[in-house]
TORMIKOL-499156 format. One record per residue: residue number from 1; x, y, z of N, C-alpha, C in turn. Coordinates in nm, 4 decimals, decimal comma. Layout:
// TORMIKOL-499156
NUM|X|Y|Z|X|Y|Z|X|Y|Z
...
END
This chain:
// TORMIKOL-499156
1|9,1429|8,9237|7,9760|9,2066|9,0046|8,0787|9,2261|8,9220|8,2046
2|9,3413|8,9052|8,2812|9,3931|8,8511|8,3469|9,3090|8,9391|8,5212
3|9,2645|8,8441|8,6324|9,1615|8,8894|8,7163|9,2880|8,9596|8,7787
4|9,2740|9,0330|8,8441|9,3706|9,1296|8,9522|9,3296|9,0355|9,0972
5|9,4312|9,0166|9,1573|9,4877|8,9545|9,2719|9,5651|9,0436|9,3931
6|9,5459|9,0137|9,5228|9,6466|9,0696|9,6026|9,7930|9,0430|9,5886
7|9,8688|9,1469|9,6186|10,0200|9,0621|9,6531|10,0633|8,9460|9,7340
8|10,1278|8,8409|9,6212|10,1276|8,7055|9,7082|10,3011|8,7697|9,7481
9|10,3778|8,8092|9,7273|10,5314|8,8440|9,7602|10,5292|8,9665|9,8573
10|10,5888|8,9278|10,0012|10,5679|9,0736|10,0905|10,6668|9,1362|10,0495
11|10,6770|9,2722|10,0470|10,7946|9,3808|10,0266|10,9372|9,3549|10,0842
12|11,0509|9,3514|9,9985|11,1683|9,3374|10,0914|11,2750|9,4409|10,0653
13|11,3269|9,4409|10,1034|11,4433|9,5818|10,1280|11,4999|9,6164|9,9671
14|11,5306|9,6896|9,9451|11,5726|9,6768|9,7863|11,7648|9,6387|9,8034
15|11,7863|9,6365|9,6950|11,9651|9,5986|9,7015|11,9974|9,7062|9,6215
16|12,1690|9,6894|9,5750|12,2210|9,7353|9,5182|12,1757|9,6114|9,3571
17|12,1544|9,5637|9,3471|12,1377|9,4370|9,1972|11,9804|9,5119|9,1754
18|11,8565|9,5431|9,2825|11,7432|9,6005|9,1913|11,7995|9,7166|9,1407
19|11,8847|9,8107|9,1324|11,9160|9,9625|9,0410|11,8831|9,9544|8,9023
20|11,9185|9,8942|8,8428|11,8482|9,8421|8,6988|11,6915|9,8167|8,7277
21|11,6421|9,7914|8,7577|11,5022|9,6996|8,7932|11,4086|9,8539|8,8293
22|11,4472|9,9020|8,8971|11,4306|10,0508|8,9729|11,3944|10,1793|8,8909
23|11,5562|10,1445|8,8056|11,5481|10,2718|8,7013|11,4481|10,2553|8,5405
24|11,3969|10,0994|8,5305|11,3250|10,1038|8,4648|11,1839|10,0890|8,4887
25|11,1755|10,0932|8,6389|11,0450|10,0794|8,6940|10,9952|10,2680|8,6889
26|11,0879|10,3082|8,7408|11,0787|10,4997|8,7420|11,0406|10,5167|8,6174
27|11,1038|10,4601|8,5045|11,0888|10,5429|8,3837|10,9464|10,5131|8,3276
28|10,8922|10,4002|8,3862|10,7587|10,3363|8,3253|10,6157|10,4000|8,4155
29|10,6645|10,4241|8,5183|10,5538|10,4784|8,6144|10,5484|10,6285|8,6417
30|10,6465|10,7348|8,5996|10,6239|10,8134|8,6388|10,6896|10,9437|8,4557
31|10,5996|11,0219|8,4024|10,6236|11,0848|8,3683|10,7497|11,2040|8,3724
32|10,7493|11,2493|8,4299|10,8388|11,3459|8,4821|10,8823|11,3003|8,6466
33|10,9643|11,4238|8,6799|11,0180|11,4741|8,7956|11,0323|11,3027|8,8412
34|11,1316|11,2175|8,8089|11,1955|11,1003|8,7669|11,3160|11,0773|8,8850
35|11,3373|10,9687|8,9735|11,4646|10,9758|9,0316|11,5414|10,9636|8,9483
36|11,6843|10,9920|8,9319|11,8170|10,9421|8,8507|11,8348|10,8006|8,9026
37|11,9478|10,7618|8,7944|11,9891|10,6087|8,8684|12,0926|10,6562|8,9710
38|12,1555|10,7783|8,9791|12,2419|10,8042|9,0564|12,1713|10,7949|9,2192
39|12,0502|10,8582|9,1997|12,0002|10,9148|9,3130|11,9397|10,8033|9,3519
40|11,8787|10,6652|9,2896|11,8453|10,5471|9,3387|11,9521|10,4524|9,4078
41|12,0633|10,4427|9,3450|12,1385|10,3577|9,3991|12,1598|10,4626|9,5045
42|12,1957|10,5707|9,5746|12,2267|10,6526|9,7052|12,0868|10,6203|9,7976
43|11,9844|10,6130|9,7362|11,8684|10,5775|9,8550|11,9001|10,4027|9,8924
44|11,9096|10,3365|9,7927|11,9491|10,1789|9,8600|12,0190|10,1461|9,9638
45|12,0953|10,2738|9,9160|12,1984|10,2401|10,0071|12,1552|10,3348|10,1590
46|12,1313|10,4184|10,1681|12,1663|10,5407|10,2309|12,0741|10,4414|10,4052
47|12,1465|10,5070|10,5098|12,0743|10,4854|10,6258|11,9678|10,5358|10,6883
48|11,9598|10,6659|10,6363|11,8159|10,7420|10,6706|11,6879|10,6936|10,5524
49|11,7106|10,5765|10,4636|11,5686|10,5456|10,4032|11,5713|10,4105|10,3943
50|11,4373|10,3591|10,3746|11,4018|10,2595|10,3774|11,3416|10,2385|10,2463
51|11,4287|10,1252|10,1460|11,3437|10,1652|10,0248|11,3370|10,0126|10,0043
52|11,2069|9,9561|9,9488|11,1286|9,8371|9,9390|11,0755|9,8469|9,8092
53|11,0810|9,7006|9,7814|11,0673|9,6650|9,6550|10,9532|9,5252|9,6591
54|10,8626|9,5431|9,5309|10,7848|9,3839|9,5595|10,7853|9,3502|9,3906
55|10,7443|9,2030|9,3800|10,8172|9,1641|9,2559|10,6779|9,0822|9,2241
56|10,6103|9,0818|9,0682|10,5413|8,9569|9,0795|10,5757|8,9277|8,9885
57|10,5466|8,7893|8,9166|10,5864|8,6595|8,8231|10,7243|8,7431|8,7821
58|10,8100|8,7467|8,9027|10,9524|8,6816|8,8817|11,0091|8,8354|8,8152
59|10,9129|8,9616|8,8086|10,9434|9,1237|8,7558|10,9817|9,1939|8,8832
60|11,0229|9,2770|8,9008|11,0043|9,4467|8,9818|10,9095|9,4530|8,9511
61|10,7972|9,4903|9,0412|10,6672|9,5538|9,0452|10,6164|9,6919|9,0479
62|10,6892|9,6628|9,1984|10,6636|9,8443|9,2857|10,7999|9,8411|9,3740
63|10,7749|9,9532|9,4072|10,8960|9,9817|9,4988|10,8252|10,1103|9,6054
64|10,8983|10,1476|9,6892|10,8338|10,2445|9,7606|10,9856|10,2741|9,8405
65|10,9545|10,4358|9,8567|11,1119|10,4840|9,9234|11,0557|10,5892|10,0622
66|11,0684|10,5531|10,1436|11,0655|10,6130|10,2984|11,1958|10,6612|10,3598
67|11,1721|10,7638|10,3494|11,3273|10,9031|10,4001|11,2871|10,9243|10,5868
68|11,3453|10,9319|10,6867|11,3895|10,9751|10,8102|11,4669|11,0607|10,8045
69|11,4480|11,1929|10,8831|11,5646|11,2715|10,9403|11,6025|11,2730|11,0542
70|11,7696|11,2349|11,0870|11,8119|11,2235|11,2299|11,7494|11,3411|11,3343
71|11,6602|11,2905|11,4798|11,6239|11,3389|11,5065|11,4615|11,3698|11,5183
72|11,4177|11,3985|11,4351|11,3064|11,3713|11,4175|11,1925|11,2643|11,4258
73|11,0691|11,2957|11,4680|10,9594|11,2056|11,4736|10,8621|11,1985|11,3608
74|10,9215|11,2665|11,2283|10,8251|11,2495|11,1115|10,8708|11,1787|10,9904
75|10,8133|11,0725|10,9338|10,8899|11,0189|10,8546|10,8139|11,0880|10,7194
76|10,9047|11,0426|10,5918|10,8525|11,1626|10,4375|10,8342|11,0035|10,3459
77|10,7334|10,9929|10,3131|10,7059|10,8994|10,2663|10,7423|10,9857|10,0941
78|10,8521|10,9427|10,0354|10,9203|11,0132|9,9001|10,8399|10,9822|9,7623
79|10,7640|10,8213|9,7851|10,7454|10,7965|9,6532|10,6957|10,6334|9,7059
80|10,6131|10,5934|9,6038|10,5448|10,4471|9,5372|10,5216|10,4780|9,4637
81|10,5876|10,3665|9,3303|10,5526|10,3180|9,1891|10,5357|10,2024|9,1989
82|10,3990|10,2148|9,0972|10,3901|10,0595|9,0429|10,3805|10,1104|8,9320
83|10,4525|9,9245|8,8783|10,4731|9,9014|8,7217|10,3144|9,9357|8,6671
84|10,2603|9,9921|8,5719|10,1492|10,0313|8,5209|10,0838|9,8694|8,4805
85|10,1238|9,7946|8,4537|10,0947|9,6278|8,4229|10,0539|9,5822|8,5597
86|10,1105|9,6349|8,6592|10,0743|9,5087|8,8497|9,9245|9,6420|8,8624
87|9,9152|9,7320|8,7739|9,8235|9,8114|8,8864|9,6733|9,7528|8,9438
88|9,6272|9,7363|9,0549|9,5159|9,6773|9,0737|9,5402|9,5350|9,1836
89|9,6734|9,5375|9,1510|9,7219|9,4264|9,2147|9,7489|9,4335|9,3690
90|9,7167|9,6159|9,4571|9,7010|9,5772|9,5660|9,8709|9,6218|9,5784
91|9,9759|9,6247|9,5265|10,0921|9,6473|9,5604|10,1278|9,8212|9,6477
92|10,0490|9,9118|9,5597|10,0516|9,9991|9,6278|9,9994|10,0251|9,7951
93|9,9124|9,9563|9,8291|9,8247|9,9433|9,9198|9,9708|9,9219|9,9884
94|9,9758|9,7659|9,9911|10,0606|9,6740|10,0473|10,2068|9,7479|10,1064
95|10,2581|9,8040|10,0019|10,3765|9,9330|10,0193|10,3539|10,0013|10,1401
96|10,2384|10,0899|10,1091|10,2223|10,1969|10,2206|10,1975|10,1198|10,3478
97|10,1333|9,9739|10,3882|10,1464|9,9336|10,5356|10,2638|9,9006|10,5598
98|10,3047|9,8502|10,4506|10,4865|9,8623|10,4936|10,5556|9,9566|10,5553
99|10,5581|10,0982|10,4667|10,6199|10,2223|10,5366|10,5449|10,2246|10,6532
100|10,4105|10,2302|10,6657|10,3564|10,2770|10,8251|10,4294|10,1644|10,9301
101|10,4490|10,0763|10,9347|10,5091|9,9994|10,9722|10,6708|10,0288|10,9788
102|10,7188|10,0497|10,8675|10,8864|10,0993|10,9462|10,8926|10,1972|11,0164
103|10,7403|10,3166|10,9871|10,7826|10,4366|11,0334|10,7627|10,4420|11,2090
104|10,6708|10,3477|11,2270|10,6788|10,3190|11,3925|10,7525|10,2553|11,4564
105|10,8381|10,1478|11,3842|10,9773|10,0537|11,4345|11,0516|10,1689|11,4299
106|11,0795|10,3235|11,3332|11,1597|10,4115|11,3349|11,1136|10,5235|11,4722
107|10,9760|10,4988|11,5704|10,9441|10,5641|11,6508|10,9352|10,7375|11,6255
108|10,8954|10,6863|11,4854|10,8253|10,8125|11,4369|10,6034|10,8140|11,5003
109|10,6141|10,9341|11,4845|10,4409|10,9453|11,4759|10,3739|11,0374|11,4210
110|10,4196|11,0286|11,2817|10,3543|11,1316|11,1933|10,4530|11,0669|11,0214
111|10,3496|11,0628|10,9772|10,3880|11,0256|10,8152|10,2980|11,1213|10,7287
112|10,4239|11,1745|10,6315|10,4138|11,2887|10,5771|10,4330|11,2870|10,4201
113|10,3860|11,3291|10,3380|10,3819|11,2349|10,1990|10,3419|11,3790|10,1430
114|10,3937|11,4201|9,9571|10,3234|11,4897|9,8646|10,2613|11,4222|9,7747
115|10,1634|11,4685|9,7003|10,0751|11,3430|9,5678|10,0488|11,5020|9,4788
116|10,0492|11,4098|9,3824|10,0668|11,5039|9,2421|9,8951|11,5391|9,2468
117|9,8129|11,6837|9,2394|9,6783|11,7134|9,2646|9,6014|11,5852|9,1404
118|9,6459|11,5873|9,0331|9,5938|11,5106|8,9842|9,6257|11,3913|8,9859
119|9,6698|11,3077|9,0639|9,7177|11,1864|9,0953|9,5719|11,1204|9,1696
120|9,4440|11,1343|9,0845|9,3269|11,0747|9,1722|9,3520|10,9496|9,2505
121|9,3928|10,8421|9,1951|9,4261|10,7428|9,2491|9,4728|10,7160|9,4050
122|9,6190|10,7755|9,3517|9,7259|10,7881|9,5076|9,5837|10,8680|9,5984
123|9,5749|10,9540|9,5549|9,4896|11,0448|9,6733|9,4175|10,9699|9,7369
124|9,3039|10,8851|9,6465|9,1730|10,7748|9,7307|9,2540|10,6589|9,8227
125|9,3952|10,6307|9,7768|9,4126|10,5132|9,8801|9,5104|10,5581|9,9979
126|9,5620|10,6710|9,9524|9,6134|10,7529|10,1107|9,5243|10,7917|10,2171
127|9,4179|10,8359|10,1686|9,2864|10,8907|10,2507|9,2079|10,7866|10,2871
128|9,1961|10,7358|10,2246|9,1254|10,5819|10,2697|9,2146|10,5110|10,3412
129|9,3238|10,5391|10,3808|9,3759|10,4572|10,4589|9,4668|10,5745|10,5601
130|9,3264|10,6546|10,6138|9,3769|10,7463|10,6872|9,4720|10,8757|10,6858
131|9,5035|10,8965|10,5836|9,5687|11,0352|10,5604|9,4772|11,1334|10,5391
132|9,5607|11,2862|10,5824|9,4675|11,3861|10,6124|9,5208|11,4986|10,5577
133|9,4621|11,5949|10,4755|9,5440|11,6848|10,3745|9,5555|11,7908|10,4868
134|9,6617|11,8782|10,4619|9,7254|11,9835|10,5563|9,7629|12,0895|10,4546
135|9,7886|12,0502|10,3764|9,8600|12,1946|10,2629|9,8169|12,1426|10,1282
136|9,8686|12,2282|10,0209|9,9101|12,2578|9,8829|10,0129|12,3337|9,8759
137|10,0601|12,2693|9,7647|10,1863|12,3619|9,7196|10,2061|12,3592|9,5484
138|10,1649|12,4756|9,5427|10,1542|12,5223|9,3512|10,2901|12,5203|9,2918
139|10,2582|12,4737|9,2170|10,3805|12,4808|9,0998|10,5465|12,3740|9,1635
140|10,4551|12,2947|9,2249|10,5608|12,1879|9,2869|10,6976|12,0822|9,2064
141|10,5131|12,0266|9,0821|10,6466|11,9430|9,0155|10,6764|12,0283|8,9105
142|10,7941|11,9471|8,8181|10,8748|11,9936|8,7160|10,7573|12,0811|8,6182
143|10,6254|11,9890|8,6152|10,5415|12,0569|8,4954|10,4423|12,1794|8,5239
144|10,4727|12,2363|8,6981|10,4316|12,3523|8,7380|10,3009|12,2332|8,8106
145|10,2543|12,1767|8,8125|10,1767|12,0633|8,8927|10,1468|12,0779|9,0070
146|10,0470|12,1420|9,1316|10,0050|12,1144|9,2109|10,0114|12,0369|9,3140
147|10,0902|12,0227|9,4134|10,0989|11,8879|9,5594|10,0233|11,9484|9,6107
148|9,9641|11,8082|9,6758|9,8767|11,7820|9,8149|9,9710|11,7852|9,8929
149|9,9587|11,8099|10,0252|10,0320|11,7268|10,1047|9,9388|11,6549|10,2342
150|9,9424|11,5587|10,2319|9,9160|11,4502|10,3105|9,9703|11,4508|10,4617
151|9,9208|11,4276|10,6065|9,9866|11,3578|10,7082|9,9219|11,2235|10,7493
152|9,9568|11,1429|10,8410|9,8979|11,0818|10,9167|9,9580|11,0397|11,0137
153|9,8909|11,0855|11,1570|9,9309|11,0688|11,2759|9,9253|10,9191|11,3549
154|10,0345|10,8911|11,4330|10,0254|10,7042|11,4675|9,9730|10,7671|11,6552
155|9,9135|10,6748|11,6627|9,8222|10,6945|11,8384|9,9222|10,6534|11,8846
END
């Protein structure tokens, strides 16, 4: 078994060329309630999100998609996947200082995120890195599934 390492590649903006890379990263990391490729290539592109991608030995790894609404001071943190192969690798971590980081260049001060109730994982490294549950919402995803919802406030 190969030792797990931090991310040596920092996150960079995604393109229109990762959409392939994207749509098979979605299909590998997430069971259900799935972006389309339609709806990926519209976030690459789109001006209200910020969607980041990190790559190791030369793959798509993770990606992570951060939504803004004009106006507003709260950013919606939409989603991080990692490839089930990088997990451990610290990419997810790495993602989310990313978004906290655009979301204050976006002069937001509040990041706002859902996690699937049984998503133990996501939960320990949102909270551990300062997020604070505010709600539930039953029967959220496609499979009737349980959200958290998460904030975290910037000083």
């Amino acid at each position: 078994m190969t030792a797990k390492r931090k991310p040596a590649v920092p996150a960079r903006r995604a393109r229109l060329a990762d959409v392939d890379a994207l749509e098979s990263l979605e299909n590998k990391a997430f069971d259900g309630d799935r972006l389309s490729r339609r709806s990926l290539r519209y976030y690459v592109r789109a001006e209200t999100v910020v969607m980041r991608v990190m790559k190791e030995d030369g793959a798509l790894a993770a990606y992570s998609l951060l939504a803004f609404r004009k106006g507003s001071k709260i950013a919606r943190l939409y989603s991080i996947a990692v490839d089930p192969a990088f997990e451990g690798y610290g990419l997810g971590r790495a993602l989310l200082k990313a978004c906290e980081k655009d979301a204050r260049a976006a002069h937001c001060t509040t990041l706002r995120l859902e996690v699937r109730i049984d998503n133990k994982r996501a939960i320990a490294l949102y909270e551990k890195n300062g997020f604070e549950r505010y709600d539930e919402i039953e029967d959220y995803y496609e499979d009737g599934a349980t959200a958290i919802c998460l904030k975290k406030a910037f000083a």
